[in-house]
C-alpha positions as a printed NumPy array, in Angstrom:
array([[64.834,  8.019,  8.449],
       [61.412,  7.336,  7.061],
       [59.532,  8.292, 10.673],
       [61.596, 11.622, 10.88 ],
       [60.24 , 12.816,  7.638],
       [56.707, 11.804,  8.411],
       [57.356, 13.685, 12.054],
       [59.089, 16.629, 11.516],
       [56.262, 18.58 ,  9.239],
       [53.654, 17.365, 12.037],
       [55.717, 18.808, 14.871],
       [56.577, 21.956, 13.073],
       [52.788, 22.14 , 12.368],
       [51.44 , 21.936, 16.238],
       [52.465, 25.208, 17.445],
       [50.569, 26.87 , 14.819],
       [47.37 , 25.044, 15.513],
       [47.483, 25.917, 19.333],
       [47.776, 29.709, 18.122],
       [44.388, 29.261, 15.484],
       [42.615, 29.272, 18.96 ],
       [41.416, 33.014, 19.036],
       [39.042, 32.599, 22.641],
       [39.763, 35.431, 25.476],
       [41.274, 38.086, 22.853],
       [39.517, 41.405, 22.564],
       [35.715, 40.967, 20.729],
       [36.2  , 37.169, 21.463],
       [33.931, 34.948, 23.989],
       [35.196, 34.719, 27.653],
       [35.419, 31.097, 27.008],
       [35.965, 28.539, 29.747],
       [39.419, 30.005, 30.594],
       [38.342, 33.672, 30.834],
       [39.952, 36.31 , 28.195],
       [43.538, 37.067, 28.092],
       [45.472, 39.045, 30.621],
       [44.33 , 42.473, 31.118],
       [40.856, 41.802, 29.676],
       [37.712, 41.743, 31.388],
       [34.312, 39.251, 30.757],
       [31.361, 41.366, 29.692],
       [29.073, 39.016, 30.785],
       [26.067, 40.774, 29.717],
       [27.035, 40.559, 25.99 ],
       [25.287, 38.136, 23.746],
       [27.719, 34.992, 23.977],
       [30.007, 36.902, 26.834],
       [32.706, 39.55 , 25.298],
       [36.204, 39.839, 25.986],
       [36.39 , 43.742, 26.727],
       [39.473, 46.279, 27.021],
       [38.789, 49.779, 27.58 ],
       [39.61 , 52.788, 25.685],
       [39.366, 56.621, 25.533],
       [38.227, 57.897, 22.647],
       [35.73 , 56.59 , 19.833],
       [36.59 , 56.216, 16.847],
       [40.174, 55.662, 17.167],
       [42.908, 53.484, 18.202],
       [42.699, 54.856, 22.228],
       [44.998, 52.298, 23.222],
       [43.161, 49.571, 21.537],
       [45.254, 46.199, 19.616],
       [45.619, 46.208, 16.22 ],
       [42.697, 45.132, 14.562],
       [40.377, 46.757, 16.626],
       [39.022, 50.197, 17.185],
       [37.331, 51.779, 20.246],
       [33.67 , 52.218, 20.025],
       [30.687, 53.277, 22.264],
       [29.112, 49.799, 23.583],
       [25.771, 49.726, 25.938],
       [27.384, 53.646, 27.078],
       [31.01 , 52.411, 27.513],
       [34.299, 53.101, 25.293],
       [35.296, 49.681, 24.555],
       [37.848, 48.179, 21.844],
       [35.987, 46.147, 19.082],
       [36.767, 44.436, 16.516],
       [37.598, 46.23 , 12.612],
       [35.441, 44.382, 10.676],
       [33.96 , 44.821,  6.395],
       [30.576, 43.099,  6.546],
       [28.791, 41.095,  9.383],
       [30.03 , 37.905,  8.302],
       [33.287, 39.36 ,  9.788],
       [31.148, 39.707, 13.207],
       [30.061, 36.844, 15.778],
       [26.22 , 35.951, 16.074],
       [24.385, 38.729, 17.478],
       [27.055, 41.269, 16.639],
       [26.777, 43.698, 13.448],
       [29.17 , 45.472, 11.936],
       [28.274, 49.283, 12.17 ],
       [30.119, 52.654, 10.993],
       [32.029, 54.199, 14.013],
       [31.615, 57.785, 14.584],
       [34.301, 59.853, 13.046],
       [35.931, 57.324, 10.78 ],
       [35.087, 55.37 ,  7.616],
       [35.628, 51.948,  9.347],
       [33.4  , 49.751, 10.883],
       [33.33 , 47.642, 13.46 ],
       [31.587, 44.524, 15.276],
       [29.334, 45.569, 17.968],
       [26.528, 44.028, 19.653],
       [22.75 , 44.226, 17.663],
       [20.348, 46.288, 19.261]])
């Protein structure tokens, strides 16, 4: 009885830990596994860059939530919303995007 109660709240907790693992999303590093399904590497990011395309800066253009499509090295690209830099990865700032009053990380030039 003792073990179960010491067991159950680590095996409800697992599941949530594997999902803290944010690698391969959109704005993330390519990581060792590549980014997730229907993403593409950008290699020639600082630190690789998990990149989705989109149609239309400055709004959602089929972006996930939490990101917004801006214009990246002269492509439309999803980013990630962010409030300050500290929100961004190294060698990423977070800049105004055209047309909106949000920002988002993209890469410093």
């Amino acid at each position: 009885m003792r073990l179960t109660r010491v067991l159950f709240p680590l095996l409800a907790v697992f599941p949530l830990l594997a999902c803290g693992d944010s690698d391969g999303g959109v704005g993330e590093s390519c990581g060792e596994d590549g980014c997730d399904s229907g993403l593409s590497c950008r290699r020639d990011f600082p630190g690789t860059f998990c990149a989705q395309d989109c149609t239309a800066e400055g709004e959602g253009g089929g972006c996930p939530s939490g990101t917004l499509c801006t214009s990246q090295f002269d492509t439309l690209m999803c980013s990630p919303v962010c409030d300050s830099a500290s929100d961004c990865r190294e060698s990423f700032a977070c800049n105004g995007v055209s047309n909106t009053n949000l920002k988002a990380c993209q890469v410093k030039l």
